[in-house]
N, C-alpha and C positions, 0 to 999 in steps of 0.2 A: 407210573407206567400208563401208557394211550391202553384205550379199547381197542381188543382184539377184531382184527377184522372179519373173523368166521366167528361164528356160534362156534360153541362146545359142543364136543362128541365129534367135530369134523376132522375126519383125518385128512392131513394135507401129503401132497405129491412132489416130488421137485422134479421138473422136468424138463429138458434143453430141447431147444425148438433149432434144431440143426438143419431144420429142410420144414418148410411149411406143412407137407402132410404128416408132420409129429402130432401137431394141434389139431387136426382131422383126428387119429389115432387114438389121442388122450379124448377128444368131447366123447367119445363111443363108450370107451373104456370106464369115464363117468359115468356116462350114462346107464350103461350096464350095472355097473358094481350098487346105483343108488338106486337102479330097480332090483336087487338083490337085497335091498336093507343095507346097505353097507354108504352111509355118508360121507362121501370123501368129493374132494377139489383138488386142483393140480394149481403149482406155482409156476410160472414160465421165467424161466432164464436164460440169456443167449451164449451163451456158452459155460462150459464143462467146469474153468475155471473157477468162474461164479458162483456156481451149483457148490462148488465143494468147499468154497470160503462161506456159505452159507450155512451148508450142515457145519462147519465148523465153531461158527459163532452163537453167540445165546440168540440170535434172531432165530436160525432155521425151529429153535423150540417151540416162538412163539408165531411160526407161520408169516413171519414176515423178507422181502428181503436182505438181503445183507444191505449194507450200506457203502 
């Protein structure tokens, strides 16, 4: 198995970028939550279908995207 692309402890986000200000949205949202003590990173996906073949597969465990 490759090396994880994040450090440990980071929780990752799956998130569909359906209109450009999603990714305005999500940086604030990190940014917040990691001034809160809360480590986390969002994954961009382009759409919904994606997102859910990804939680679906052993990728979304390891924070990568589907393939």
């Amino acid at each position: 198995m490759s090396a994880h692309p994040y450090p440990k402890g980071v929780v990752r986000i799956g998130i569909v970028a359906y209109a450009p200000k999603v990714v305005t949205i999500w940086e604030g949202i990190k940014e917040y939550l990691c001034g809160q003590g809360f480590n986390a990173d969002w994954i961009l996906y382009s759409n919904y279908p994606t997102l859910v073949e990804a939680l679906h597969s052993s990728n979304a465990r390891h924070g990568l995207p589907a393939a």
